[in-house]
C-alpha positions in Angstrom: 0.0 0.0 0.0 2.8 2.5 1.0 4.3 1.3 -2.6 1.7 2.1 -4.2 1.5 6.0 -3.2 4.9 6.6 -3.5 4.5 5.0 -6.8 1.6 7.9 -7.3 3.9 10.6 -6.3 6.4 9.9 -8.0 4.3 10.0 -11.1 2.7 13.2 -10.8 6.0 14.7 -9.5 6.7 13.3 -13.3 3.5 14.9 -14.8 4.2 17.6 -17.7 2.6 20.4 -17.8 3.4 23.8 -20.2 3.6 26.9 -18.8 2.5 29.8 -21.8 3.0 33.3 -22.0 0.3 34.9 -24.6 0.0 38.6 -25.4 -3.0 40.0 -23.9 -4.0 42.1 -26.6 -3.4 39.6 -29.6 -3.1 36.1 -27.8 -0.1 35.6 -29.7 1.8 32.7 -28.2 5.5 34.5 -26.4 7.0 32.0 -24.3 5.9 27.9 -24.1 7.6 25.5 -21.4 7.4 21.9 -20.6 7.8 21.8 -17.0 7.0 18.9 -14.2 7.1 19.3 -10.7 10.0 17.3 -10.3 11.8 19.8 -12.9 10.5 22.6 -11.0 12.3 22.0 -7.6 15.1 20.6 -9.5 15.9 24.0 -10.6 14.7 25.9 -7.6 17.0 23.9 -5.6 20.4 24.2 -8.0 19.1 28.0 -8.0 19.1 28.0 -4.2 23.0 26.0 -3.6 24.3 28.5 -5.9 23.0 31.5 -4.2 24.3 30.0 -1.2 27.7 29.2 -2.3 28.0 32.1 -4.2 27.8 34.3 -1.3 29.8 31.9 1.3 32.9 32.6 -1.6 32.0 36.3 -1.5 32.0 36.1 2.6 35.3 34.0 2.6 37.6 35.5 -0.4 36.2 39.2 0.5 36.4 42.1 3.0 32.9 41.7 3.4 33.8 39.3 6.3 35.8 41.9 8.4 32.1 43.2 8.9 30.5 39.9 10.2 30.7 39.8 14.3 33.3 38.0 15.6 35.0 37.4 12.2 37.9 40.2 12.2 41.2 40.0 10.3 43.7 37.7 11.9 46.2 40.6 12.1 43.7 42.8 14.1 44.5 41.7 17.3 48.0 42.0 16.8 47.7 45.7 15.6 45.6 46.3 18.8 47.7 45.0 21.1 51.0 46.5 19.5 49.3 50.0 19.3 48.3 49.2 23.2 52.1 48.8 24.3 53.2 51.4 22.3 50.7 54.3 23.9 51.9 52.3 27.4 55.2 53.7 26.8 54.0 57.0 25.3 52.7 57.2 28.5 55.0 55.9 30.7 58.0 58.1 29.0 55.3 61.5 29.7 54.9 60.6 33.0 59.0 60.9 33.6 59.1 63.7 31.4 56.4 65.9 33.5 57.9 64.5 36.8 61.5 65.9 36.2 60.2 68.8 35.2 58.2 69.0 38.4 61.5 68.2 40.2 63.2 70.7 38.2 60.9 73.5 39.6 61.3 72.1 43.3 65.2 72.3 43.1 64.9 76.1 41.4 62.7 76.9 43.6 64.9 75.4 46.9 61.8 73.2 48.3 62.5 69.7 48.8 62.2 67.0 46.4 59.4 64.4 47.4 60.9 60.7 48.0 59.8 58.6 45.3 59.1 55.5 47.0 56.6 57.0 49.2 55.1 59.3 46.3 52.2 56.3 46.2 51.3 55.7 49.6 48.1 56.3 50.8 48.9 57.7 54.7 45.3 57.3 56.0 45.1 53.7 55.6 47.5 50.9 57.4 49.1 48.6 54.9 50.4 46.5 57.5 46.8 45.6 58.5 46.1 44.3 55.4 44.9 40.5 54.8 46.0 39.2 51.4 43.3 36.0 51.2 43.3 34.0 48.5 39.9 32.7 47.1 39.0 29.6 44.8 37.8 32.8 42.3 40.8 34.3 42.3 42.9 31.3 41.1 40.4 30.3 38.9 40.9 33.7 37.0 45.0 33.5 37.2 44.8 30.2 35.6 42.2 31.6 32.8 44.5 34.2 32.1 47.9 32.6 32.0 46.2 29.9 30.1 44.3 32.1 27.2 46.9 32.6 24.6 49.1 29.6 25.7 48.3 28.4 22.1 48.3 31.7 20.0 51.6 30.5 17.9 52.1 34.0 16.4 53.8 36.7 18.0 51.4 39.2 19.6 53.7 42.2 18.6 57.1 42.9 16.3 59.8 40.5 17.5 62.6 42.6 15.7 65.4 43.1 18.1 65.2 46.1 19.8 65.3 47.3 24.0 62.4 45.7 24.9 64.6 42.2 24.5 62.5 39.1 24.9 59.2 41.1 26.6 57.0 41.3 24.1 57.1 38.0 22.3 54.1 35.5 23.0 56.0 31.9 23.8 54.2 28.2 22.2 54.5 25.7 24.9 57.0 23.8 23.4 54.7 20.1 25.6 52.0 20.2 27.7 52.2 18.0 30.6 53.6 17.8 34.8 56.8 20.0 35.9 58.8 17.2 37.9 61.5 19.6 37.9 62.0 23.8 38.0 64.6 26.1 36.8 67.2 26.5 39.6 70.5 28.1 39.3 71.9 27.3 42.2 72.0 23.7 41.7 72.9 24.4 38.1 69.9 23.1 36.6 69.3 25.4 33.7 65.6 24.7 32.9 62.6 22.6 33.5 61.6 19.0 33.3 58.4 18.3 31.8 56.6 14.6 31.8 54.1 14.0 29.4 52.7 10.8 27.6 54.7 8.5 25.4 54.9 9.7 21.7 54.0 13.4 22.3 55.0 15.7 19.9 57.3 18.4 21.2 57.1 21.8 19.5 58.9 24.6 19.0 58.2 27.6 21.1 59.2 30.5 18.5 59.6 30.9 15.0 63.9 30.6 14.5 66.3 28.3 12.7 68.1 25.0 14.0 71.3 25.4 15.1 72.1 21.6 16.2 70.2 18.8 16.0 72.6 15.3 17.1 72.8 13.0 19.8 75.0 13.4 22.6 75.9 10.8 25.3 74.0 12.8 28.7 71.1 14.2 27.1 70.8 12.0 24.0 68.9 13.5 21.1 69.3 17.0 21.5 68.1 20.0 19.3 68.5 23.9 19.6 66.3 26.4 18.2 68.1 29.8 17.9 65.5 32.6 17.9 64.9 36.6 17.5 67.0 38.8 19.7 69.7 36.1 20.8 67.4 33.9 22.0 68.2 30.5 21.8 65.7 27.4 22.9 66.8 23.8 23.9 64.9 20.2 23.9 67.0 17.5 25.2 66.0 13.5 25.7 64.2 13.2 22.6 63.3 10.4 21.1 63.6 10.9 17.4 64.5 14.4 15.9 62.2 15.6 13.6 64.2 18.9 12.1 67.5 19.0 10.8 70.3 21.8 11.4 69.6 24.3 9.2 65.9 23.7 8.6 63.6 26.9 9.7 60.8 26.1 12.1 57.5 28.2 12.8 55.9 28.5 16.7 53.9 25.3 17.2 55.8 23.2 14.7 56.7 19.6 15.6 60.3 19.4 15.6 61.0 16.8 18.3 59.3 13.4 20.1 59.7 12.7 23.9 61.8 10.3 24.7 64.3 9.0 27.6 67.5 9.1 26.1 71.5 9.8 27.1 72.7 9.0 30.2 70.9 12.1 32.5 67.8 10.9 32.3 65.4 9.0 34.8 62.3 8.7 32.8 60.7 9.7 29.4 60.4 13.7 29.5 61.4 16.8 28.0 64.2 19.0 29.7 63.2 22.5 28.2 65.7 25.4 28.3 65.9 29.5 27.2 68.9 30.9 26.9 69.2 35.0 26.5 72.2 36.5 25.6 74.0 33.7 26.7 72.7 33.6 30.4 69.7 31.0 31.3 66.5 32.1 32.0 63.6 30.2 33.4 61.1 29.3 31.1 58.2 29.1 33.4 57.9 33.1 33.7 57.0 33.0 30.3 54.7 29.9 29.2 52.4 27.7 31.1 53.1 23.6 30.7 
């Protein structure tokens, strides 16, 4: 039975019919088509995906996106946020400017020059009476912030060298996993120890070129990453090496796999190390794990 009226459908979806166009003065015959149903939403419906794809291209390939919410230009956020350290220092560099030339008028004048350190200090209230609590809230909203560009692989502002060394770049977490280890210079250990599962890919955590990539007998596969503004990364007790000297690597890119090799080594993990103008720094300050 429910055969049969799908076989009925079907046929009057299949039924011709002729659409005419007659002058309404003369009844002259203009246009004649042959249509069925089944023609009809044919066509309607090719009509329809074209229209649609048709304007997803025009969204996609155009600058007609820039003016859909939430779909700015990728380099938008960098501009902002360059432009917002810039007028930072605008600012900053006024604020010295107008307060030696405050100072200046003190000294000409022979009044005393107010001490700096106290210049901020509120006198009617007692800082040493002050309970600094920490709530589940307000680690909640550290980690949320430490954690919200920890995979933004491009560089939030110009990495060109310049006085601002290493401050302004936005680091790639080269693994994500447990510190078993920190950075401490007093017992010579240079950076941080990071365990992670078997097989992970380690990454590099800026763009820069490969400086070495072999296998020594401590640290086993070892590769170095040298970076704007004499910045040098290291990944030791790798696995397998995925880069070659010489090879250039982008932020993100897989260059290394954990491993547990050379003889330093108690355990797969990745011993991750900066080094700025030929002094270690600890990476922790500027990347989560």
């Amino acid at each position: 039975m429910v055969d049969t009226g799908k076989k009925k459908l079907y046929k009057r979806l299949r039924n011709k019919y002729r659409l005419v166009i007659l002058n309404d003065s003369t009844f002259e015959e203009k246009v004649s088509l042959r249509l069925s149903p089944l023609n009809l939403f044919t066509i309607i419906g090719s009509f329809a995906l074209f229209l649609i794809l048709s304007v997803a291209l025009i969204i996609v390939f155009t600058p007609i996106r820039e003016y859909i919410p939430g779909y700015t230009d990728v380099d938008l956020r960098s501009d902002v946020i360059s432009i917002a350290f810039k007028s930072d220092s605008i600012e900053r560099q006024l604020e010295y400017k107008q307060r030696y030339l405050d100072n200046l008028g003190l000294i000409l004048s022979g009044k005393p020059i107010p001490s700096i350190e106290n210049a901020d200090i509120d006198s009617s209230r007692d800082y040493n009476k002050i309970n600094y609590k920490k709530t589940t809230e307000d680690s909640l909203l550290r980690a949320y912030v430490e954690s919200e560009d920890q995979f933004n692989i491009s560089n939030a502002v110009d990495a060109s060298p310049g006085k601002f060394g290493i401050r302004n770049f936005t680091f790639f977490s080269p693994l994500s996993g447990t510190v078993t280890n920190e950075f401490d210079l007093e017992k010579e250990h240079f950076g941080v120890d990071i365990v992670a599962p078997e097989n992970e890919a380690i990454k590099s955590c800026l763009d820069g070129t490969v400086i070495f990539a072999e296998w020594t007998v401590e640290t086993g596969f070892v590769i170095q990453v040298q970076h704007a503004n004499n910045l040098i990364s290291v990944y030791k007790h790798n696995a397998v090496l995925l880069k070659k000297s010489g090879d250039y690597v982008k932020a993100g890119e897989a260059i290394a796999i954990i491993g547990n090799s050379g003889e330093l080594t108690t355990g797969p993990h990745l011993h991750f190390e900066l080094w700025f103008n030929g002094n270690p720094i600890d990476p922790s300050v500027y990347m989560v794990f």
